[in-house]
C-alpha positions as CSV (number, residue, x, y, z in Angstrom):
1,X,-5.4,7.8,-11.3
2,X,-2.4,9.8,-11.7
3,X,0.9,9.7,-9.4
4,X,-0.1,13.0,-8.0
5,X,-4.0,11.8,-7.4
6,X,-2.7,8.6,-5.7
7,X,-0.4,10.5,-3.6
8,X,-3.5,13.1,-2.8
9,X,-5.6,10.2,-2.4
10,X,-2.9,8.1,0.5
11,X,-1.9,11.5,1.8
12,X,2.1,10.6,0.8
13,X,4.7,12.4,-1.2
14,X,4.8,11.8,-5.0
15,X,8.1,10.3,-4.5
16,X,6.7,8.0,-2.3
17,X,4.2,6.9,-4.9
18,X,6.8,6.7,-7.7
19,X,9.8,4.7,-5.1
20,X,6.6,2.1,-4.1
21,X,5.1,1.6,-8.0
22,X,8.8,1.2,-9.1
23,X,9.7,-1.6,-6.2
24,X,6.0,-3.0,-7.6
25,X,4.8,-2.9,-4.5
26,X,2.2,-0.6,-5.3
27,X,-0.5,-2.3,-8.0
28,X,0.5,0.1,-11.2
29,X,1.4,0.4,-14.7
30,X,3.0,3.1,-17.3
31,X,1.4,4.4,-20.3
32,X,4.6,5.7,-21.7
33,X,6.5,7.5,-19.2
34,X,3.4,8.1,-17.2
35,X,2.3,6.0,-13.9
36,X,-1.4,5.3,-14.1
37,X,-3.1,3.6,-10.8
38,X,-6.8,1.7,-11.0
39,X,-8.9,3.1,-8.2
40,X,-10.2,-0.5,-7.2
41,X,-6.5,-1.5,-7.3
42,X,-5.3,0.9,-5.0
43,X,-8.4,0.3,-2.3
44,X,-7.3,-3.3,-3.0
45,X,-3.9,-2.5,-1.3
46,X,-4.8,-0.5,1.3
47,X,-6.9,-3.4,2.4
48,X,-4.5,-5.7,2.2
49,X,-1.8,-3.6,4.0
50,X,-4.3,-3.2,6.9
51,X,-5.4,-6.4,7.1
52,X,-2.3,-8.4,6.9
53,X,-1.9,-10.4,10.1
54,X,1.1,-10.3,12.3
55,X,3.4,-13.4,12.9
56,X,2.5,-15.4,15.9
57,X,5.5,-14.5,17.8
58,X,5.2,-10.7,17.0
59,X,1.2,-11.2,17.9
60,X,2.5,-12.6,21.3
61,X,5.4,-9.6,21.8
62,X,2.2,-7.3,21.8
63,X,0.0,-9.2,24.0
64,X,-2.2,-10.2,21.1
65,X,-3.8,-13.8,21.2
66,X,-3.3,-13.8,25.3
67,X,-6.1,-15.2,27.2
68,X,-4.5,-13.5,30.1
């Protein structure tokens, strides 16, 4: 996937695709000057960005994990 497919494909800015591949914390690579973006890696991250678990005392700041 291009920059401008991914960015299509997350609904974000370009920019926003370029500023998170270049801080690698978006799974990419450059063929040249280009950014290129596997599909599977980018459904990857998405998964992992809404799946990661809060802290335990963030969790209990938001009522999560109260029996209460």
């Amino acid at each position: 996937m291009t920059v401008k497919e991914v960015a299509e494909y997350l609904r974000v800015n370009q920019r926003t695709v370029y500023r998170l591949a270049v801080e690698r914390r978006l799974p990419g690579f450059k063929v040249g000057a280009n950014w290129r973006f596997k599909r599977g890696d980018i459904e990857g991250w998405i998964s992992a960005q809404s799946t990661a678990a809060l802290p335990a005392d963030e969790a209990n700041a938001h009522g999560e994990g109260k029996d209460t």
